[in-house]
C-alpha positions in Angstrom: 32.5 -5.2 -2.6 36.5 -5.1 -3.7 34.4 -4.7 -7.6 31.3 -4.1 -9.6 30.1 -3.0 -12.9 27.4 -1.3 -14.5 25.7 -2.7 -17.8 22.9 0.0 -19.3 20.2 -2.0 -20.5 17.9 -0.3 -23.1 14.1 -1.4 -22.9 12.7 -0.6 -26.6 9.1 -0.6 -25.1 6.9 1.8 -24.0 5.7 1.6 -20.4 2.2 1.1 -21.0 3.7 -2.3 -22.6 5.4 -3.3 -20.0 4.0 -6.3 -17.5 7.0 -6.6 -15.0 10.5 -5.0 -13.4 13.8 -5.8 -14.1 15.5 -7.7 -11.3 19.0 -8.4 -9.8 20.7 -11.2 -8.7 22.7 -9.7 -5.2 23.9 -12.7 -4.1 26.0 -13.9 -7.3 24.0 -16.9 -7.5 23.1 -15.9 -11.6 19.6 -16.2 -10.6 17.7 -12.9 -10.5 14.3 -13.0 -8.4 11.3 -13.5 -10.1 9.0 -12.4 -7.0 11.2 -9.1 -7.2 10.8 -8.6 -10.9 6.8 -9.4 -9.9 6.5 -12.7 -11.9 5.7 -14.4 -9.3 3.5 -13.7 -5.7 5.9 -13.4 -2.4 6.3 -16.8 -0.3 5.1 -15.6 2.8 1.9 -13.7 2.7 2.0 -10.0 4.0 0.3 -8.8 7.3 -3.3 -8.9 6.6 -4.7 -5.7 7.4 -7.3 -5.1 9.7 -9.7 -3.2 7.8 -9.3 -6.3 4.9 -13.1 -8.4 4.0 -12.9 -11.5 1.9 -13.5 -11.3 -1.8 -16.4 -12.9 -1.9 -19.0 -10.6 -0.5 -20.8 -7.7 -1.6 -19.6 -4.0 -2.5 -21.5 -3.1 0.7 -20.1 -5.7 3.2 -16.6 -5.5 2.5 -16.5 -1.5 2.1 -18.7 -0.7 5.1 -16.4 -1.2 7.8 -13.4 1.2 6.7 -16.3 4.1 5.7 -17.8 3.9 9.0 -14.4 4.0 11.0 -13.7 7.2 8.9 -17.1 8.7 9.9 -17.0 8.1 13.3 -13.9 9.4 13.4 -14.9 13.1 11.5 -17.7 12.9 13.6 -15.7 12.4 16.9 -13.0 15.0 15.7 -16.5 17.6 14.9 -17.8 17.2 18.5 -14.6 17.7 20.1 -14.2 20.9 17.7 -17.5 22.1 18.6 -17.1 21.4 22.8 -13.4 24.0 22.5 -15.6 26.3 20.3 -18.7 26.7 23.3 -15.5 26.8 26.4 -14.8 29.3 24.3 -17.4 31.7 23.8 -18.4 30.3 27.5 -15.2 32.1 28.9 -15.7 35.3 26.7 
């Protein structure tokens, strides 16, 4: 830009009070975003992630699938531990 400025703001609140962000408006239009100051949800929702269960069910249901991803995963990484521990003590 050929100019800008720089206004403090002071926030007499203490954070625990507060219930959004301050937003900007970078296009000039005067009209900051209210999605950016968390008002209001984005437009488009966000990729969903894979792991994600719908609200609906159970504790169980929709925490079951990450938990046993993890513990396959420690239990993979233990075998393959173990197998270059015995090749190992095999060559020794």
């Amino acid at each position: 830009p050929q100019s800008s400025w720089l206004t403090k703001i002071g926030i007499n609140s203490s954070v625990r009070d507060l219930k959004y962000d301050l937003a900007v408006d970078a296009e000039g239009d005067a009209r900051p975003s209210a999605i950016a100051a968390g008002l209001e949800p984005p437009k488009s929702a966000a990729v969903p992630s894979l792991l994600s269960q719908p609200a609906d069910e159970g504790w169980l249901e929709s925490t079951f699938l990450p938990y046993a991803i993890i513990a396959a995963a420690l239990v993979f990484a233990g075998l393959a531990v173990l197998k270059v521990q015995l090749a190992s003590r095999a060559r020794s």
